[in-house]
Each structure stands twice: as structure tokens, then as C-alpha cells.
C-alpha positions as CSV (number, residue, x, y, z in Angstrom):
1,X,56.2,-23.1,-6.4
2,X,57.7,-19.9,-4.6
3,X,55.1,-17.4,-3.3
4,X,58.5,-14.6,-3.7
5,X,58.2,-13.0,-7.1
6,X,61.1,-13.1,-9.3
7,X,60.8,-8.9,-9.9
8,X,59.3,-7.9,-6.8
9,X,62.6,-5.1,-6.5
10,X,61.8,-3.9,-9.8
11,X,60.0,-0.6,-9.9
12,X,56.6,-0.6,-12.9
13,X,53.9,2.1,-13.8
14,X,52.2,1.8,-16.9
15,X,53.6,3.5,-20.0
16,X,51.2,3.7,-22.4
17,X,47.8,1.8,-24.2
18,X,47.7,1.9,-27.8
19,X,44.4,2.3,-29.5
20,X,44.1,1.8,-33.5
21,X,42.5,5.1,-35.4
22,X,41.3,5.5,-39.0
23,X,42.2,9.4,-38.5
24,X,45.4,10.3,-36.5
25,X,44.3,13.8,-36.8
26,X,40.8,13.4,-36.2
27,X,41.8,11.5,-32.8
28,X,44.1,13.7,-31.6
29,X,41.6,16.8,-32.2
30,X,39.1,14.5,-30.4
31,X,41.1,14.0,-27.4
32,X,42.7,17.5,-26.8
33,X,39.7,19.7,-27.6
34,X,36.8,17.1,-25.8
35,X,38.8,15.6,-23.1
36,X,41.2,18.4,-22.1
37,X,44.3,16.0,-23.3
38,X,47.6,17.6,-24.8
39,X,49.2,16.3,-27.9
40,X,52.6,14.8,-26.5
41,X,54.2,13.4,-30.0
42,X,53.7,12.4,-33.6
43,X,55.8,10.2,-35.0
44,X,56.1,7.5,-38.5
45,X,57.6,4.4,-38.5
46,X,57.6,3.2,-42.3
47,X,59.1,-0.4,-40.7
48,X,55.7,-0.9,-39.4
49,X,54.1,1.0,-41.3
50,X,52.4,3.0,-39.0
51,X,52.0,6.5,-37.7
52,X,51.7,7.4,-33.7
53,X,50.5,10.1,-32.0
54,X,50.7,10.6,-28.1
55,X,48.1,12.0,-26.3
56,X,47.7,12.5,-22.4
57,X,47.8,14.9,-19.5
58,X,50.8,16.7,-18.5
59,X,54.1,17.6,-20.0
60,X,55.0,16.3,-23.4
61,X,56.5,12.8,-23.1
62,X,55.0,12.5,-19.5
63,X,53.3,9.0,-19.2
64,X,51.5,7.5,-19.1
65,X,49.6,7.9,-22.2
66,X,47.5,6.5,-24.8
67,X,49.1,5.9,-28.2
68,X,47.1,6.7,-31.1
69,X,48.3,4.2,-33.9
70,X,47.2,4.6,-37.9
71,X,47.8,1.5,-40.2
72,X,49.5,3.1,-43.3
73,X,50.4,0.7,-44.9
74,X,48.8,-0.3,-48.3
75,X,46.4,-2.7,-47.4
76,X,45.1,-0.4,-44.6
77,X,41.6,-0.4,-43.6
78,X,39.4,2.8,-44.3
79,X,38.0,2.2,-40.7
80,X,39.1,0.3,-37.2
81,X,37.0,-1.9,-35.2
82,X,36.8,-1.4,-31.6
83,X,37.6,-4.0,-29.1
84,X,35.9,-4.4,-25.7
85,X,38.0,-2.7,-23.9
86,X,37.4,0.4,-22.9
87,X,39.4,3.2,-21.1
88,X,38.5,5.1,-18.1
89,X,39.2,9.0,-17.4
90,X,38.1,11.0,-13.9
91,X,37.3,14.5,-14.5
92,X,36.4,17.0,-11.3
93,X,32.8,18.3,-13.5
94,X,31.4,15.5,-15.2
95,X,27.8,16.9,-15.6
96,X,29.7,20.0,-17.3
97,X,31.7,17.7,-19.4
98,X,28.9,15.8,-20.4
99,X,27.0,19.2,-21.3
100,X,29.4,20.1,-23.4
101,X,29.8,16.9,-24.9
102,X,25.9,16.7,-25.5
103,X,26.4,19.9,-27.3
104,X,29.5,18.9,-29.7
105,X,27.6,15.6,-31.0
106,X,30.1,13.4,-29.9
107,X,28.0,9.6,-29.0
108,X,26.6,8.7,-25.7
109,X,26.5,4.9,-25.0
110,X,25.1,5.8,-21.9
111,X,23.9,9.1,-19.9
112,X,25.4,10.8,-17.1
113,X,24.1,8.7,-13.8
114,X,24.4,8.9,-10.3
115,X,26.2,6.0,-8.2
116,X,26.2,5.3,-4.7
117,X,24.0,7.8,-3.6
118,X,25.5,10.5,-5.5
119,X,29.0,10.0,-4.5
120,X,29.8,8.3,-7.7
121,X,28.5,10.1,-11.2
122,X,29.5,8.3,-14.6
123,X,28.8,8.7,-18.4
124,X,30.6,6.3,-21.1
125,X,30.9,7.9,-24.7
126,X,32.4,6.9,-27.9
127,X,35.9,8.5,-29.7
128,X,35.5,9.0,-33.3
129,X,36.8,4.7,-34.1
130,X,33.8,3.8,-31.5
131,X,36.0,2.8,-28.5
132,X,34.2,3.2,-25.3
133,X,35.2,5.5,-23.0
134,X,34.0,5.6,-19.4
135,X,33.9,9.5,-17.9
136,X,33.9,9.2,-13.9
137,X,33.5,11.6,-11.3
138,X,34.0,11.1,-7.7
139,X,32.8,13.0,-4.8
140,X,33.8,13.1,-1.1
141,X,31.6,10.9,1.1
């Protein structure tokens, strides 16, 4: 077997994840106003009967993104399970974010905690469907 890959002169970067949600709405709302994310998209597809809404940081249709995805379909369920994946977002203020997060309700799975002698703080929360999200902040050595 060749160590060469096949696509090495191909160029990648990762489009988008796609996460299921009971609530497109409620998602979206939850990931601009707590998260500082900006609605890139909304869109149905009755073939898969589904709607999708793009969420993410920078200008509309910038990638990549996460992919909000509602089963509407008629045997949809009224809620999603999460997997065990999780996603992970960097923010420059985390104690302020987690402040404000404290104050909003929104579900810590765990606190705001120092790493590596303070040059490492992280918090993971939950979106509305329970998927974990991990909140880092790093600071120069």
C-alpha cells in the first residue's frame, strides 16, 4: 500500500455539521441571541422532508457552519435525542459569557473552570435539544 494519498492536491475545509432540532426557530433564537451567531439561511426541502436553517459567524453563506435540521415529516418526533458528540466554540470573555448565560437559564453540564494554570478557561452547556456544547477560552502564556 502507497503512503501518497490519492487527493493530497485537492484543497478541503469543513462545510458544515448538521445537528437535529425539535424547534428550528427556537434553535436559531438560541444560537444568535446566546452565542453571538448570525442566521445565514432557512430553507425546506419537502423531498426530505425537512427544514434547515444555517447558523454561524460571518457573512451569510460563509462556512463553515452548523445546520440546524427539523424532521417535518408526519411521523416526526416531538423531541430529538442528542448524540455524544459535542461541538466546541472559543469566545475572547468566557466568564462574561457564562454570566450571562447563568442569568438567561440556559443548562450548565459543567461550570466555568480554569485549565492549565489559568491559561485555559472552559464551561460546557446544553442548546435547547440537549446537545453539549463546550465554551473555550484561551489566554496567552
Amino acid at each position: 500500500m502507497s503512503d501518497a494519498s490519492p487527493v493530497r492536491d485537492l484543497a478541503f475545509r469543513i462545510h458544515h455539521t448538521m445537528l437535529p432540532v425539535a424547534d428550528l426557530d427556537r434553535s436559531i433564537g438560541f444560537y444568535t441571541r446566546f452565542l453571538g451567531m448570525e442566521a445565514m439561511g432557512r430553507r425546506t426541502d419537502e423531498t426530505r422532508k425537512v427544514e434547515v436553517g444555517h447558523v454561524g459567524y460571518g457573512e451569510r453563506d460563509a462556512q463553515p457552519s452548523l445546520e440546524l435540521t427539523r424532521d417535518i415529516s408526519e411521523s416526526a418526533p416531538d423531541a430529538v435525542r442528542p448524540t455524544g458528540i459535542h461541538i466546541a466554540i472559543q469566545v475572547d470573555n468566557l466568564r462574561r459569557l457564562c454570566g450571562a448565560l447563568e442569568t438567561e437559564g440556559v443548562k450548565f453540564i459543567q461550570p466555568l473552570k480554569e485549565l492549565g494554570g489559568g491559561r485555559r478557561m472552559t464551561a460546557w452547556i446544553r442548546d435547547p435539544d440537549g446537545h453539549a456544547i463546550e465554551l473555550i477560552e484561551l489566554r496567552a502564556a
